[in-house]
Backbone as CSV, one residue per row, in Angstrom:
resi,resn,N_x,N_y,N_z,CA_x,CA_y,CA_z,C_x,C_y,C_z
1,UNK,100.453,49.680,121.100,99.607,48.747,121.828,98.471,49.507,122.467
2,UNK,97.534,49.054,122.606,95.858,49.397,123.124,95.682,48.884,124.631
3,UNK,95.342,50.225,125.196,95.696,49.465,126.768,94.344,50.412,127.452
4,UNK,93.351,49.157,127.653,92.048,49.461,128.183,92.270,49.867,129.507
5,UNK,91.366,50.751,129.910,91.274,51.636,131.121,90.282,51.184,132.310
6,UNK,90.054,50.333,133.061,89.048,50.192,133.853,89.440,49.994,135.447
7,UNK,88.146,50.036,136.314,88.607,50.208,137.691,89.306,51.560,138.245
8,UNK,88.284,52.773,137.531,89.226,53.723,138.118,87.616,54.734,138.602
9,UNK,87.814,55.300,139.788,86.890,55.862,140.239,86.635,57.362,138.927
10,UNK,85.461,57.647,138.732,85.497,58.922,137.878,84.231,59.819,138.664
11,UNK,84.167,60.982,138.297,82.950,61.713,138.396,82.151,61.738,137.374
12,UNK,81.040,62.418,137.387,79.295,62.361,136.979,79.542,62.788,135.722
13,UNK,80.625,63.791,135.758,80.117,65.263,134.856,80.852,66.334,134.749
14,UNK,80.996,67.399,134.382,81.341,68.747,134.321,80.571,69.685,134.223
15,UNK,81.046,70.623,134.621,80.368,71.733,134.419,81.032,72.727,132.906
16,UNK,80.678,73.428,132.688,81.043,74.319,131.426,80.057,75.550,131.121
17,UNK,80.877,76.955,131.242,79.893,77.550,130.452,80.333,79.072,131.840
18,UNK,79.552,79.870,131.877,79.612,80.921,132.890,78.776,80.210,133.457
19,UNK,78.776,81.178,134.836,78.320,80.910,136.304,76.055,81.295,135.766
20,UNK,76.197,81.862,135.079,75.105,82.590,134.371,74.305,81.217,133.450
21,UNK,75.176,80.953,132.570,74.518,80.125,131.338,75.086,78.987,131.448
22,UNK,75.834,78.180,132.546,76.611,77.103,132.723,75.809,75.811,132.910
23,UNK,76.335,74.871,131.604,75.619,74.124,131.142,76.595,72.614,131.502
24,UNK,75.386,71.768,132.041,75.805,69.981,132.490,75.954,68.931,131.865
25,UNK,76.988,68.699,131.115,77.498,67.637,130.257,78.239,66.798,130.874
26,UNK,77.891,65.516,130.512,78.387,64.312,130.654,79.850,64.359,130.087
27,UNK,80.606,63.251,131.224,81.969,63.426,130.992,82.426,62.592,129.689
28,UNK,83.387,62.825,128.542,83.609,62.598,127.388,83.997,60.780,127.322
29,UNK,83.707,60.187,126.415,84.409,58.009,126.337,85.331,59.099,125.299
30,UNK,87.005,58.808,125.692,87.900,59.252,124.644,88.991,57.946,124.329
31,UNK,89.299,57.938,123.249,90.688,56.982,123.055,91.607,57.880,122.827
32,UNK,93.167,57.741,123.156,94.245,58.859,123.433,94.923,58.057,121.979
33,UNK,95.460,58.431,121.127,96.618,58.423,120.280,97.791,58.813,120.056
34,UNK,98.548,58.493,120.652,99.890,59.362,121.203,100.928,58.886,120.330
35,UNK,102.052,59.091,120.043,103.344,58.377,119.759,103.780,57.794,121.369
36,UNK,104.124,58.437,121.969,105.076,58.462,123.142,103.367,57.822,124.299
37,UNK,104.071,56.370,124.629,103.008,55.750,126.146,102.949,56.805,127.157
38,UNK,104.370,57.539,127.763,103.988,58.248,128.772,103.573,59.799,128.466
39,UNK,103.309,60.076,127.324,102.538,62.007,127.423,100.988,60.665,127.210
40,UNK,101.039,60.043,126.376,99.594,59.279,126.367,99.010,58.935,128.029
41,UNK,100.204,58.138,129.510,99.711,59.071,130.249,99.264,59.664,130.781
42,UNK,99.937,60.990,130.726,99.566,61.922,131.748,98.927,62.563,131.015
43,UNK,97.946,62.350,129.576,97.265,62.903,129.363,95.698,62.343,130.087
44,UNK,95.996,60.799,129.887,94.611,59.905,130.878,94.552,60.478,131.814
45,UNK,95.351,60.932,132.902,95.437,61.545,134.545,94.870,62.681,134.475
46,UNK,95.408,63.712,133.482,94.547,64.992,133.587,92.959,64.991,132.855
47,UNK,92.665,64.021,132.041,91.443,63.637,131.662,90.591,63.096,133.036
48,UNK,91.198,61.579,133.450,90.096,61.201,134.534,89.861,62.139,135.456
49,UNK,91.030,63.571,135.948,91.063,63.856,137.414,89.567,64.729,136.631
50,UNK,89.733,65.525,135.420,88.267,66.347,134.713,87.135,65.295,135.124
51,UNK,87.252,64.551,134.888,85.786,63.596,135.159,85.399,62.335,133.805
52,UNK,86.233,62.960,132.829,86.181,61.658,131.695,86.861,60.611,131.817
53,UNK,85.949,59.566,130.852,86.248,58.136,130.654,87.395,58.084,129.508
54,UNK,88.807,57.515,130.090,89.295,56.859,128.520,88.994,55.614,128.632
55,UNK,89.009,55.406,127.847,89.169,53.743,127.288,89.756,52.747,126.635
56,UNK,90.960,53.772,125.858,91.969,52.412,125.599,92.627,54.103,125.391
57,UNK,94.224,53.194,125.325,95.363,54.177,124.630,96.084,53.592,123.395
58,UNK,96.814,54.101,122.725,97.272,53.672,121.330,98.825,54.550,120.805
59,UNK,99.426,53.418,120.593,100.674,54.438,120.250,101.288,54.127,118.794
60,UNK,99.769,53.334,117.949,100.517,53.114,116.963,98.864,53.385,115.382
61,UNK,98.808,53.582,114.561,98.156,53.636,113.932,97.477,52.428,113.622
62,UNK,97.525,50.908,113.651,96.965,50.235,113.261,96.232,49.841,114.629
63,UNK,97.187,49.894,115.863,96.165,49.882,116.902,94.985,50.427,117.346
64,UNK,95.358,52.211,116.805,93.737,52.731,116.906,92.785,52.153,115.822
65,UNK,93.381,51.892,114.870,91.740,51.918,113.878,91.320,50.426,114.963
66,UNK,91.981,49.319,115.443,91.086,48.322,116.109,90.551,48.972,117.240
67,UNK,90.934,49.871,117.831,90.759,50.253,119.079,89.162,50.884,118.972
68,UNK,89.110,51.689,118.004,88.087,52.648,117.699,86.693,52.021,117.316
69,UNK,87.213,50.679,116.591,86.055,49.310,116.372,85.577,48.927,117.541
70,UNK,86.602,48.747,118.342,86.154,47.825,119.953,85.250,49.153,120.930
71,UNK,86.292,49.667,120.810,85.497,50.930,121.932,84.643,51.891,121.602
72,UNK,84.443,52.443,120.184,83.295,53.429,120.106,83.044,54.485,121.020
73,UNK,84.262,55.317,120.861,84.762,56.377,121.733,83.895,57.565,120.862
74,UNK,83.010,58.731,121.772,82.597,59.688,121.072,83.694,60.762,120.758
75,UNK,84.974,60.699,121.617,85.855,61.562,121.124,87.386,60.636,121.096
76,UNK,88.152,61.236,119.873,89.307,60.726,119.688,89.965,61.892,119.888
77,UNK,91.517,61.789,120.903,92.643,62.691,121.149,93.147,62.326,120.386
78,UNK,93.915,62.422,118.935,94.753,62.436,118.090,96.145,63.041,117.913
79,UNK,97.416,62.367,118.611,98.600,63.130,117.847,99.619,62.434,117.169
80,UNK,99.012,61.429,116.396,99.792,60.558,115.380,100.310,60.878,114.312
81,UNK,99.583,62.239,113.824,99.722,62.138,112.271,100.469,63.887,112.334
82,UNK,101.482,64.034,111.173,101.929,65.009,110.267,101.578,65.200,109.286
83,UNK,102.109,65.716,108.469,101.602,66.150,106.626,100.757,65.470,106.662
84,UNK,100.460,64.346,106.962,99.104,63.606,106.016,97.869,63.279,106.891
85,UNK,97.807,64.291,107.994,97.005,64.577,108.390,95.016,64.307,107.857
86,UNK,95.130,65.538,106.935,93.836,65.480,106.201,93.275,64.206,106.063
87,UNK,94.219,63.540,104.909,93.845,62.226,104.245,93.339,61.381,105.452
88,UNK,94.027,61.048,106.644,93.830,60.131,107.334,92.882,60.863,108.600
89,UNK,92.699,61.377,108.666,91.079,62.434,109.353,90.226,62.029,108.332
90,UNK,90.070,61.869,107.107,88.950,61.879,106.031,88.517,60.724,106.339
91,UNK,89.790,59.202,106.394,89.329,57.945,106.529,88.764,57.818,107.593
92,UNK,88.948,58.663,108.746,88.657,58.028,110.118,87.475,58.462,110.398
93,UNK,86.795,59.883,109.484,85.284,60.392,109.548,84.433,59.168,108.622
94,UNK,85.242,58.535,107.836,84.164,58.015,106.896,83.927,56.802,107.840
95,UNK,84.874,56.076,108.772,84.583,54.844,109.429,83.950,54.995,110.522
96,UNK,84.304,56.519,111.462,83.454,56.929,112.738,82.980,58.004,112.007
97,UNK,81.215,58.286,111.768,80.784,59.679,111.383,80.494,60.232,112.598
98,UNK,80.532,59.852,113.940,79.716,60.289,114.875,80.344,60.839,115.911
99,UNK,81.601,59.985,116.166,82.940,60.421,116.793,83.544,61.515,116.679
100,UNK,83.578,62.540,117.389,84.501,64.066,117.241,85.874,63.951,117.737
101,UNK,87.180,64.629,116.746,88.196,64.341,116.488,88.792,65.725,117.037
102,UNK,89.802,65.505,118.230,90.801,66.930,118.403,91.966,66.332,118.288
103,UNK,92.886,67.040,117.607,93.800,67.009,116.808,95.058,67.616,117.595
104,UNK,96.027,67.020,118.113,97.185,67.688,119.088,97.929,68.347,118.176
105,UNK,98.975,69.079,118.094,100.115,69.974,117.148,101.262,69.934,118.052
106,UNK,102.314,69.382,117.380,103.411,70.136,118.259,103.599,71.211,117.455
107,UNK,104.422,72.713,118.056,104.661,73.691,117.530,105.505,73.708,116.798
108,UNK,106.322,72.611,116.028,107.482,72.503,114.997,106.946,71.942,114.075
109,UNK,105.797,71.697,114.126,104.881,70.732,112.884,104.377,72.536,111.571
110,UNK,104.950,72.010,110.518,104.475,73.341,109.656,103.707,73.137,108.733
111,UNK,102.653,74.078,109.967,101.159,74.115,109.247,100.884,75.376,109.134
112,UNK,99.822,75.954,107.974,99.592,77.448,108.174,98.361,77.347,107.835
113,UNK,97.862,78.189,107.876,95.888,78.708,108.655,95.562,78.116,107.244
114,UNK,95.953,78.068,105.980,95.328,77.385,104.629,94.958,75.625,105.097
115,UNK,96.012,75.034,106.080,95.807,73.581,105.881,95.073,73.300,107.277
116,UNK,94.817,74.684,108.246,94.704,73.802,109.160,93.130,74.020,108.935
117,UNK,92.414,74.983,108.161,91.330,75.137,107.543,90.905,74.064,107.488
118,UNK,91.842,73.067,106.502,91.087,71.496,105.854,91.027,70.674,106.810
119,UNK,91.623,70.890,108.164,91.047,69.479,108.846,89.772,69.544,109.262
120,UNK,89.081,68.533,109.025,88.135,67.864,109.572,88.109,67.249,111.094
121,UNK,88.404,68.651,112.287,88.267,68.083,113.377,87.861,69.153,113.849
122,UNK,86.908,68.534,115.133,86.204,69.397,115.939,86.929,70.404,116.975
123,UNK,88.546,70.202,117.078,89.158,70.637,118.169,90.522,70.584,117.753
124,UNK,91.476,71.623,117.796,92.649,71.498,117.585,93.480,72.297,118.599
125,UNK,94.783,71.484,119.434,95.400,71.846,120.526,96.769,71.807,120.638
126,UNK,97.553,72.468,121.291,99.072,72.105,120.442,99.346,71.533,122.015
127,UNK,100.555,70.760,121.689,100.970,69.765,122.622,101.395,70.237,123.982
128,UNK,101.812,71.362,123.810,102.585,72.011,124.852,101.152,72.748,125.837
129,UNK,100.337,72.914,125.284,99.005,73.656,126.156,98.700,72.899,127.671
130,UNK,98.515,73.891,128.538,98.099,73.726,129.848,97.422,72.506,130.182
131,UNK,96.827,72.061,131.180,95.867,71.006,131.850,94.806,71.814,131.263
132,UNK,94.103,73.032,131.899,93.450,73.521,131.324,92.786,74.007,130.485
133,UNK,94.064,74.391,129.543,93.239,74.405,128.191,92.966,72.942,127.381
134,UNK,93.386,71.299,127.403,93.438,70.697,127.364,91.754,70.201,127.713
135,UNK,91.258,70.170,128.925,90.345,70.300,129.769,89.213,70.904,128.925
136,UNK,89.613,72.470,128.836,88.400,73.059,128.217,88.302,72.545,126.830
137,UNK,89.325,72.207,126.101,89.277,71.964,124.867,87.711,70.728,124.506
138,UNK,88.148,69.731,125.670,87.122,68.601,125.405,85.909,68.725,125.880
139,UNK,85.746,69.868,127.035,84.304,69.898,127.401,83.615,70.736,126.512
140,UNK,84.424,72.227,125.291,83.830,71.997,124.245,83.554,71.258,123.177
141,UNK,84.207,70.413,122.812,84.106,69.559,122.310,82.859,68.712,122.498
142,UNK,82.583,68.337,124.072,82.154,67.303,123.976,80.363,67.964,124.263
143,UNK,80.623,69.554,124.655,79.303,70.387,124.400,79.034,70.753,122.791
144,UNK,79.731,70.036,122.073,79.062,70.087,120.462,79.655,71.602,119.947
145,UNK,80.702,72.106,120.792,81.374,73.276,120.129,82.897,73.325,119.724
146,UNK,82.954,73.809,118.418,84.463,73.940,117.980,85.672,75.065,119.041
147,UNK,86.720,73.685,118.751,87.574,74.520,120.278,88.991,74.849,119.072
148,UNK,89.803,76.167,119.426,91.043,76.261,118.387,92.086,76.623,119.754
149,UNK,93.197,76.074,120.081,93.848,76.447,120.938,94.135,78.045,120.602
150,UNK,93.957,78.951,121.479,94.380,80.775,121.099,96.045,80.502,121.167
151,UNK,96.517,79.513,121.479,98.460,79.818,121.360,98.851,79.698,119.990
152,UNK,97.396,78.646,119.607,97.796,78.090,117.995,97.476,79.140,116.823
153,UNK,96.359,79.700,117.388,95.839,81.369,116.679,97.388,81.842,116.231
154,UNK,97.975,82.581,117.635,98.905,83.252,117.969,100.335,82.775,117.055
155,UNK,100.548,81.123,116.992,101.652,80.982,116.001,101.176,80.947,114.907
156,UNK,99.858,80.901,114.530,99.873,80.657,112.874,100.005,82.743,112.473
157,UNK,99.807,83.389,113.353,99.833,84.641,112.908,101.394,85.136,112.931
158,UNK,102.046,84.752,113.298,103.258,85.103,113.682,104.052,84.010,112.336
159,UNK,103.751,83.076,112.305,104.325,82.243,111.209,104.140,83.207,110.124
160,UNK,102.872,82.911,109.772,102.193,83.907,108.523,103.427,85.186,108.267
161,UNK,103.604,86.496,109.290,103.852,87.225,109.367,105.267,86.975,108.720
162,UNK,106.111,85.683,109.609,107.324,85.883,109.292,107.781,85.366,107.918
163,UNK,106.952,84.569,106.958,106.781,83.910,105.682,106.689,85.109,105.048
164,UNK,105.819,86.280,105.405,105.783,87.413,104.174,107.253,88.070,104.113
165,UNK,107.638,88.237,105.218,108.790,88.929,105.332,109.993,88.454,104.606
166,UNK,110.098,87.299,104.695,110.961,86.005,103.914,110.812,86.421,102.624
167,UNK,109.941,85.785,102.069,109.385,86.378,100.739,109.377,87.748,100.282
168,UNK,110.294,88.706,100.845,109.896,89.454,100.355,111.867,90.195,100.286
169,UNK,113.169,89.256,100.936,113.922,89.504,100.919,114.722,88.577,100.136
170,UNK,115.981,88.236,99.558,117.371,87.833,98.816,117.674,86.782,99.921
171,UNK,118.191,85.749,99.571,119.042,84.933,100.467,119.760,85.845,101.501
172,UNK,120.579,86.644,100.869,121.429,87.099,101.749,120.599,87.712,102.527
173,UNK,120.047,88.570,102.109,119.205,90.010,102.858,118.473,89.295,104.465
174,UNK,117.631,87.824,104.263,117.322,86.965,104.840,118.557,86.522,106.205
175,UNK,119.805,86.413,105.403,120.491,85.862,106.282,120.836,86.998,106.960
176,UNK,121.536,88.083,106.910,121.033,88.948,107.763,120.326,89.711,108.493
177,UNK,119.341,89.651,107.949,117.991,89.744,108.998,118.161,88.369,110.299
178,UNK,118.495,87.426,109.832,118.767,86.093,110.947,119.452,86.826,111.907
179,UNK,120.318,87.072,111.596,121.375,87.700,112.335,121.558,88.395,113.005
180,UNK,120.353,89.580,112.911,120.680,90.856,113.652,119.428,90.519,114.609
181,UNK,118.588,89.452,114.670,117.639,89.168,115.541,118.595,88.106,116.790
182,UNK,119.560,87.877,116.330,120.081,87.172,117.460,121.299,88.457,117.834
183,UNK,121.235,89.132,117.749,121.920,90.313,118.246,123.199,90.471,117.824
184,UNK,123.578,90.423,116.401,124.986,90.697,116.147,125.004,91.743,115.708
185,UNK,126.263,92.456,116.066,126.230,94.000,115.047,126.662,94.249,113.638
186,UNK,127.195,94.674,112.759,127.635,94.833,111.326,128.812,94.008,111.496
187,UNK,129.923,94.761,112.249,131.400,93.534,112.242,131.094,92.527,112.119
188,UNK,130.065,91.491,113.366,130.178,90.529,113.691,129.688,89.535,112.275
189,UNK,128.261,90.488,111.819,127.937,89.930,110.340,128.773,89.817,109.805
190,UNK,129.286,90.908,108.971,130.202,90.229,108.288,131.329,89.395,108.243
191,UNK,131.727,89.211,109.438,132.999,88.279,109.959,132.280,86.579,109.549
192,UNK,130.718,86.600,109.819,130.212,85.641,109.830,129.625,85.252,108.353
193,UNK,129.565,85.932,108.024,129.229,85.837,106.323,130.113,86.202,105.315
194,UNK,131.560,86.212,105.616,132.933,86.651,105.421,132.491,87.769,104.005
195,UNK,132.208,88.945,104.505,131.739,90.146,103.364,132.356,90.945,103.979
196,UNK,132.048,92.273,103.570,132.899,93.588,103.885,131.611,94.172,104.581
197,UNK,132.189,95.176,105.847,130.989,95.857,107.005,130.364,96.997,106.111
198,UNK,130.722,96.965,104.814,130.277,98.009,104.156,128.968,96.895,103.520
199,UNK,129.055,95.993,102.779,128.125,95.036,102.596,127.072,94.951,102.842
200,UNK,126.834,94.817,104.527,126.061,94.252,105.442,125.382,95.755,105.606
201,UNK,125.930,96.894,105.523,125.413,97.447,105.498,124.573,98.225,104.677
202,UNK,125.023,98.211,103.451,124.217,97.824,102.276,122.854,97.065,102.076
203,UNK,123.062,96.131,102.319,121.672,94.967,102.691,120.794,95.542,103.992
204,UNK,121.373,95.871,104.458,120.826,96.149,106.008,119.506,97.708,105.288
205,UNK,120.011,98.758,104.295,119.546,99.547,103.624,118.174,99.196,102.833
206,UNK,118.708,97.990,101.986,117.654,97.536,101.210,116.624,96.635,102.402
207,UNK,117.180,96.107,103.163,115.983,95.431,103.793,114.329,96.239,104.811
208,UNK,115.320,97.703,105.538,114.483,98.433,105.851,113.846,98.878,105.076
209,UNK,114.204,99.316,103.775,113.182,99.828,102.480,112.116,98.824,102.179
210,UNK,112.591,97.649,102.175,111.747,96.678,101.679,110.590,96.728,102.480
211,UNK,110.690,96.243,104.014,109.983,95.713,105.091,109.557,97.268,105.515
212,UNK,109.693,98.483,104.935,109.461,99.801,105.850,109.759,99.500,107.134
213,UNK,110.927,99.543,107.659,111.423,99.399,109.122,112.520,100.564,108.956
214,UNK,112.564,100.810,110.483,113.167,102.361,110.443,114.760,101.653,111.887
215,UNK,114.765,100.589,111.930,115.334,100.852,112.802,115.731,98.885,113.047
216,UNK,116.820,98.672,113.430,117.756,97.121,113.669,116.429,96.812,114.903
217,UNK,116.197,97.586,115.909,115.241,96.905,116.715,113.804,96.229,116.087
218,UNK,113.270,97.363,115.459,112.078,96.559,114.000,112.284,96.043,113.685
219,UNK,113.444,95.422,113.203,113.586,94.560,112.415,113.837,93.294,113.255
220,UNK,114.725,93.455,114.489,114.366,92.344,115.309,113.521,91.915,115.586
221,UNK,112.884,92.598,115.835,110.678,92.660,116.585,110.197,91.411,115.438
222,UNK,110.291,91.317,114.138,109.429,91.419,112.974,110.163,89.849,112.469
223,UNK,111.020,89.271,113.127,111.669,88.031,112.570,111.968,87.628,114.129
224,UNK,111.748,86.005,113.513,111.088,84.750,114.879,112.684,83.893,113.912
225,UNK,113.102,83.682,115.130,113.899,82.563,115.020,113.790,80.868,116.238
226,UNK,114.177,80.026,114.828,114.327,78.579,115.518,115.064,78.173,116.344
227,UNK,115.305,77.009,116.844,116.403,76.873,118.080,117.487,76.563,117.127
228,UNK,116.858,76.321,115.623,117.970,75.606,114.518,118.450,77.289,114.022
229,UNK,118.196,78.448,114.183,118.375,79.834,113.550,117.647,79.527,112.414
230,UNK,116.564,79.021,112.095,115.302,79.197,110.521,114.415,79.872,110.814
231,UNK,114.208,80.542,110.368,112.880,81.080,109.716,111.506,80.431,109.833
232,UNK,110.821,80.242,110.658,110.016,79.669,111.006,108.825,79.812,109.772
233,UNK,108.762,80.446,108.640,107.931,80.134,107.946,108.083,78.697,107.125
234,UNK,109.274,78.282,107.828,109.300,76.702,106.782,110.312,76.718,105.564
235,UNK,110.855,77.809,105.207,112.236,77.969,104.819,113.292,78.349,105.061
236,UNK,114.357,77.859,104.736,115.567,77.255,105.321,116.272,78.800,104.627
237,UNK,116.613,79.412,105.929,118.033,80.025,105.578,118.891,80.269,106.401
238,UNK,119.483,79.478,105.890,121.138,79.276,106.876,121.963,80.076,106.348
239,UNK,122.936,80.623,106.608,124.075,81.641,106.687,124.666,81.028,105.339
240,UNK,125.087,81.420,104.459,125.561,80.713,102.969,127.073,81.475,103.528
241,UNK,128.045,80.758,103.903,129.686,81.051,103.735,130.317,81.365,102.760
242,UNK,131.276,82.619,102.134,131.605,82.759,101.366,131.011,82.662,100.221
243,UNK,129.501,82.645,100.018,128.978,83.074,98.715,128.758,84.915,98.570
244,UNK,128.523,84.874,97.355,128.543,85.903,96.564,127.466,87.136,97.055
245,UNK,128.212,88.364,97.418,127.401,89.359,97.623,125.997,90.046,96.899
């Protein structure tokens, strides 16, 4: 549902820029696209307290495209869409050309620096980011400059990183690498992957060769685990029980 915003005191403007070259832009007309009414929100609160106008909120896809007809918002907050992202950024440039689009992420959404290349938005922010960076995101934005959240930099490099590493080990080899990043020692592996401590240690051989790591702490350093124990490059390796060494 679309829920217009009026009767609320705002300010002039913002400021942006250094104390040196700091430049006076008008505060942003945004429509919020949320799943969830209340992050939609307390995202309006930390917008008006900045000094911008929203003007409607939306928690459903057919509501924004009316919303976006009625109100003629120069910026859209977007966090509706997954995988099909692109496609539906393409439709929404061809119906608003004028309108600039920032794009929310939650950090479990798997994207890597190839797709986030293709969107077509002026601003991309992951959900979890500050008031502030939130804030700055739109006053570049709405100063005609491309904004990339630096946390989002930071996971697509670390994703990246941990995808090569993946790729570059055996199911198993993988599943122990899982393993020794959540701190188990050889026994405990193999008790858990019902193999012999001679096994694990075996693999444990080939994996430092592989990855040139000299040491169980490198190798911890060098693999990111999920709250699910995955591999955050987006493939699944779970502990295989009683399969084959």
């Amino acid at each position: 549902m679309s829920t217009g915003i009026a009767g609320t005191t705002r300010l002039n403007g913002a400021r942006v820029g250094s104390k040196s070259g700091a430049k006076w832009v008008g505060p942003a007309k945004l429509v919020i696209a949320t799943q969830q009414e209340f992050t939609a929100a307390g995202i309006e609160a930390l917008l008006l307290a900045g000094g911008h106008r929203v003007l409607a909120r939306c928690t459903c896809w057919d509501d924004l495209l009316l919303s976006l007809t009625s109100n003629r918002p120069d910026t859209l907050l977007l966090n509706l869409v997954r995988r099909e992202a692109a496609g539906l950024i393409s439709q929404l440039r061809a119906d608003h050309r004028s309108m600039s689009i920032i794009l929310m992420l939650d950090e479990r959404d798997a994207i890597t620096a190839a797709s986030l290349l293709e969107l077509d938005v002026e601003g991309i922010l992951l959900g979890a980011a500050c008031a502030s960076s939130l804030l700055q995101c739109v006053e570049s934005v709405c100063d005609g400059r491309r904004w990339v959240d630096p946390n989002l930099l930071r996971h697509l490099a670390l994703a990246e990183r941990t995808a090569q590493i993946a790729s570059r080990l055996t199911r198993r080899e993988a599943d122990i690498a899982n393993l020794i990043s959540r701190g188990l020692h050889n026994k405990q592996i193999a008790r858990e992957l019902h193999v012999s401590e001679g096994t694990v240690k075996m693999h444990l051989h080939h994996i430092y060769e592989k990855l040139h790591l000299r040491s169980r702490t490198e190798l911890a350093l060098s693999v990111t685990i999920r709250a699910e124990d995955d591999l955050i490059s987006g493939q699944h390796y779970a502990p295989t029980a009683k399969a084959s060494s």
